[in-house]
C-alpha positions as a printed NumPy array, in Angstrom:
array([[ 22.196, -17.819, -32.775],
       [ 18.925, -15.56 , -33.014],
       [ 19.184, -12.006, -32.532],
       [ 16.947,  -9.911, -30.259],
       [ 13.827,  -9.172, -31.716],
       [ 13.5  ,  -5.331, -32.428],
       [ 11.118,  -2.768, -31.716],
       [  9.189,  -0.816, -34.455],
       [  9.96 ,   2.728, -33.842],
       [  7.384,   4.565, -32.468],
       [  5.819,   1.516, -30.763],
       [  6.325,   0.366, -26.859],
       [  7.269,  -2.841, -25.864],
       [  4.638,  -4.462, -23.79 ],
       [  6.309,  -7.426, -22.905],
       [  9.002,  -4.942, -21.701],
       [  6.544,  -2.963, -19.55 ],
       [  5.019,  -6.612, -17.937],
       [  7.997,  -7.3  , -16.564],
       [  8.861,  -3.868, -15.194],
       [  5.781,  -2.929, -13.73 ],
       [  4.877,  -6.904, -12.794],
       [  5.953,  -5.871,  -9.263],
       [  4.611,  -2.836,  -8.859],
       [  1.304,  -4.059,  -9.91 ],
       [  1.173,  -6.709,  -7.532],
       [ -2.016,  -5.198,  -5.271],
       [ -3.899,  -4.476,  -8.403],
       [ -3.574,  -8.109, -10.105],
       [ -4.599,  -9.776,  -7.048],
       [ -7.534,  -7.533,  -6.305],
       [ -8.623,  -7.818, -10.56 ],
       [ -9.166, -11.886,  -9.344],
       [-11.575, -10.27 ,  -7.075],
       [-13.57 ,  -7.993,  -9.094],
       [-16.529, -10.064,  -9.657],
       [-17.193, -10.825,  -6.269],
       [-15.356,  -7.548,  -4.798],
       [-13.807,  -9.507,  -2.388],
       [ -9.852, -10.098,  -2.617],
       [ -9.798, -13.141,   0.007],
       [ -6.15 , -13.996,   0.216],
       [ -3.369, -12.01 ,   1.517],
       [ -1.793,  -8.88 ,  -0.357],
       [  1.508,  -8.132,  -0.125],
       [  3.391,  -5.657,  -1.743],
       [  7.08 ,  -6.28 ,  -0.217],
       [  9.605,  -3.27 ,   0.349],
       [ 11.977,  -5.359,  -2.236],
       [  9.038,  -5.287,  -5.061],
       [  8.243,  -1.527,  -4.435],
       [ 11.481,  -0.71 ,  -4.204],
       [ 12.245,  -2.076,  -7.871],
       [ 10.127,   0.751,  -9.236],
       [ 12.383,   3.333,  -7.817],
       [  9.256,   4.914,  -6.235],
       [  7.12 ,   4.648,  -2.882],
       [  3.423,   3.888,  -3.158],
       [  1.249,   6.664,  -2.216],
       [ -2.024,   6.232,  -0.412],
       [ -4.591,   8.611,   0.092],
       [ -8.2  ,   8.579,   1.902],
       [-10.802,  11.025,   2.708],
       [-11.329,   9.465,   6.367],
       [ -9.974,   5.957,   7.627],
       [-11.614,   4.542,  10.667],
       [ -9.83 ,   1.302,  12.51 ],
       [-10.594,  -1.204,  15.355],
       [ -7.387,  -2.697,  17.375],
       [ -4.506,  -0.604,  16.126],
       [ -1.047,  -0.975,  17.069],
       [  2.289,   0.794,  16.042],
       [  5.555,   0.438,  16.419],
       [  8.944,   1.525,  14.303],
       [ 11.131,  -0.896,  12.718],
       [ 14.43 ,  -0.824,  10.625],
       [ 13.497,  -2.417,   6.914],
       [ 17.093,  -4.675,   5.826],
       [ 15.076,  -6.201,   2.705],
       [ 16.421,  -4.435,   0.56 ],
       [ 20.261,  -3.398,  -0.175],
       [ 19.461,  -0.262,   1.634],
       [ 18.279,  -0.612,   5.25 ],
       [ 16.013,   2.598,   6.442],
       [ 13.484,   3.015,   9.797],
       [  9.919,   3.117,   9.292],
       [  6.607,   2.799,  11.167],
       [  4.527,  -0.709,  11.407],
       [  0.938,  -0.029,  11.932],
       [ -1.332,  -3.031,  12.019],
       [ -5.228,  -2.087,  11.917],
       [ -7.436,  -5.506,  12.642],
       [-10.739,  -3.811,  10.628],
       [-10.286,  -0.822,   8.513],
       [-12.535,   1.182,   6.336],
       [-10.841,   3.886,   3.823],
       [-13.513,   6.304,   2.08 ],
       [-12.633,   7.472,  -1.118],
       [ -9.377,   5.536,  -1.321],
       [ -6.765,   6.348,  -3.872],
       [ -3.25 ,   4.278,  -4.096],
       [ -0.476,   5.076,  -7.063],
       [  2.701,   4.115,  -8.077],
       [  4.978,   5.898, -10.734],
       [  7.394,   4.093, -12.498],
       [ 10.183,   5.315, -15.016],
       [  9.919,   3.135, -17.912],
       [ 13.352,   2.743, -19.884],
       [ 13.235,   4.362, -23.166],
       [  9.62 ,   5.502, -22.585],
       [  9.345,   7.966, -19.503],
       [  7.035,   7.878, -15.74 ],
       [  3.895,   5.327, -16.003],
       [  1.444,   5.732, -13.214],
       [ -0.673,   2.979, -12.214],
       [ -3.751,   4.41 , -10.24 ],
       [ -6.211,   2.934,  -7.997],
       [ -9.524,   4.145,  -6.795],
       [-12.385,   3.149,  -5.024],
       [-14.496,   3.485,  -1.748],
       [-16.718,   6.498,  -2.806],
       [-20.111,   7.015,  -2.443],
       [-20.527,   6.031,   1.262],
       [-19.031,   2.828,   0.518],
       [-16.016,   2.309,   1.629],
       [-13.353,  -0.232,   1.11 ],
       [-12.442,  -2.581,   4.24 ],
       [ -9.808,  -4.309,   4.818],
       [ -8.949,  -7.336,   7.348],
       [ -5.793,  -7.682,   9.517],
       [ -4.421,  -4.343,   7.464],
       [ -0.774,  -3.753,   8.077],
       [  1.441,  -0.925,   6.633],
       [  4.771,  -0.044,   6.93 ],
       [  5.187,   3.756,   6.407],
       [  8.249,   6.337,   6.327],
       [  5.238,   9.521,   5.827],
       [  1.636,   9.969,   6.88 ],
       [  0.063,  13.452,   7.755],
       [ -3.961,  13.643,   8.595],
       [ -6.407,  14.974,  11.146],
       [ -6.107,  11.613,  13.953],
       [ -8.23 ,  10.577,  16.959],
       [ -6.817,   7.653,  19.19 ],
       [ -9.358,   6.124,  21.732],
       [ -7.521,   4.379,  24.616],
       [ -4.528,   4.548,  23.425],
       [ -1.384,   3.274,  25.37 ],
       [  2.355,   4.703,  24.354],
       [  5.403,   3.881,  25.606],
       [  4.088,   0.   ,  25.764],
       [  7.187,  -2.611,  24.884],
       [  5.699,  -3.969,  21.003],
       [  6.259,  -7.144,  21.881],
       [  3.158,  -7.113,  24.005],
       [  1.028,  -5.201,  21.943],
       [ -2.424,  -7.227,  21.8  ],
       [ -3.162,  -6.181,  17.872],
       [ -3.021,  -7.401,  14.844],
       [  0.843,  -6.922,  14.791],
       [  3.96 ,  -7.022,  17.558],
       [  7.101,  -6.614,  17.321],
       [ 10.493,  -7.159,  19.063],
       [ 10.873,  -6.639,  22.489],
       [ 12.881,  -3.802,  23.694],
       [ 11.114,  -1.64 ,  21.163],
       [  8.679,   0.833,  22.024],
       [  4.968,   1.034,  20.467],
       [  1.774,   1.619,  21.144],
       [ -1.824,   0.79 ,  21.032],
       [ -5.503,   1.86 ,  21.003],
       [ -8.97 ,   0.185,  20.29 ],
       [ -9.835,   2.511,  18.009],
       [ -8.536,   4.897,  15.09 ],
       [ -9.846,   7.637,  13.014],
       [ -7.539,   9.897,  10.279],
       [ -9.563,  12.62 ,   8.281],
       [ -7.378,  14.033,   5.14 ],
       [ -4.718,  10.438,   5.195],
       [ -2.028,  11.125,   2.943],
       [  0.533,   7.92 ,   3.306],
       [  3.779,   7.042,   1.422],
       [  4.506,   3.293,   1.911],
       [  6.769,   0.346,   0.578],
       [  5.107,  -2.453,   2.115],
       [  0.999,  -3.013,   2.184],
       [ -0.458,  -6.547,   3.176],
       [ -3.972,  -7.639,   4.91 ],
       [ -6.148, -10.9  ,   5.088],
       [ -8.832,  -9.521,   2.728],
       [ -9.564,  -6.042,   0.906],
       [-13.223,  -5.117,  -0.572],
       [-13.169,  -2.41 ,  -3.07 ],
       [-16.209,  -1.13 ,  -3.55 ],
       [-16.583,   1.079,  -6.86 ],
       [-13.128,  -0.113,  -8.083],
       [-11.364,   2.013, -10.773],
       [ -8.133,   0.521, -11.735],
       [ -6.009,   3.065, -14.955],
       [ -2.441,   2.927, -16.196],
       [ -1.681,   6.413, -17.62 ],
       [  1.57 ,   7.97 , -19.19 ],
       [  3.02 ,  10.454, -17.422],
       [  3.167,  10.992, -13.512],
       [ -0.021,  11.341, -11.922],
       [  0.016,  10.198,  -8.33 ],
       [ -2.572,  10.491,  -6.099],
       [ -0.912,  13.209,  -4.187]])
């Protein structure tokens, strides 16, 4: 029988940290395919199960996102082996200036990792397709233009709907200044990162 292959001390596991952080990192291997075109043209998903494997939310942040056909809703998450409420937003065209997303995750043996992503300066922002984002936190500075609340979401006209009997709302468009997000579950049709900047560092470092 062969015995486990030991660690030098002093040195990390890699293969160790592939497999921890493999969900985690999700977003950022699918968008690396897309670096030389800087368009990630299949859908991203980052489910609530996957983020919820690192022990940590994901954090988004954003000078100023502006949105086309938004719609909201709040739903009760049962993917995992905790259930807990959160918000489903679905944005049908979204740009996010100066976008920064992070996840820490405690590495056995080895302490927090932080895998940081930014992109979207210089008055090029990243856009994203058919966003949707499920969200327990958010604070910002946010206009709504023709928005409807109180509308059942199963007849919500965006990007997203959801059951009926539940109550949501709508507008045609959305502005946040200042976004600061915590999230377990990101997916859209297509991002483009302009100005990408992908870093793993040691220690915790999130973007907020």
């Amino acid at each position: 029988m062969s015995t486990p292959q030991e660690i030098p001390n002093g040195r990390t596991s890699w293969t160790l940290t592939a497999i921890v952080l493999v969900p985690t990192l999700l977003l950022s291997g699918v968008v690396a395919v897309g670096i030389a075109t800087g368009l990630v043209p299949v859908s991203l998903a980052i489910s609530a199960q996957a983020a919820s494997l690192s022990g940590q939310r994901i954090q988004v942040a954003a000078d100023r996102l502006e949105g086309t056909q938004f719609t909201q809703y709040v739903v009760v998450d049962r993917t995992t082996k905790s259930s807990f409420p959160e918000g489903a937003s679905g944005i049908k065209s979204a740009d996010l200036h100066n976008l920064c997303q992070s996840v820490v995750t405690r590495m056995p043996g080895f302490g927090d990792v932080t895998l940081l992503i930014k992109a979207g300066g210089g008055g090029k922002p990243v856009h994203a397709s058919r966003l949707v984002v499920d969200t327990d936190d958010l604070t910002g500075d946010a206009l709504f233009t023709n928005v409807t609340m109180g509308q059942d979401a199963s007849t919500l006209s965006g990007v997203k709907n959801g059951p009926k009997g539940v109550v949501g709302q709508q507008a045609d468009k959305i502005s946040i200044d200042n976004l600061r997000q915590r999230t377990r579950s990101i997916s859209a049709d297509s991002f483009r990162l302009s100005g990408l900047h992908l870093t793993v560092k040691k220690g915790s470092q999130p973007c907020f």
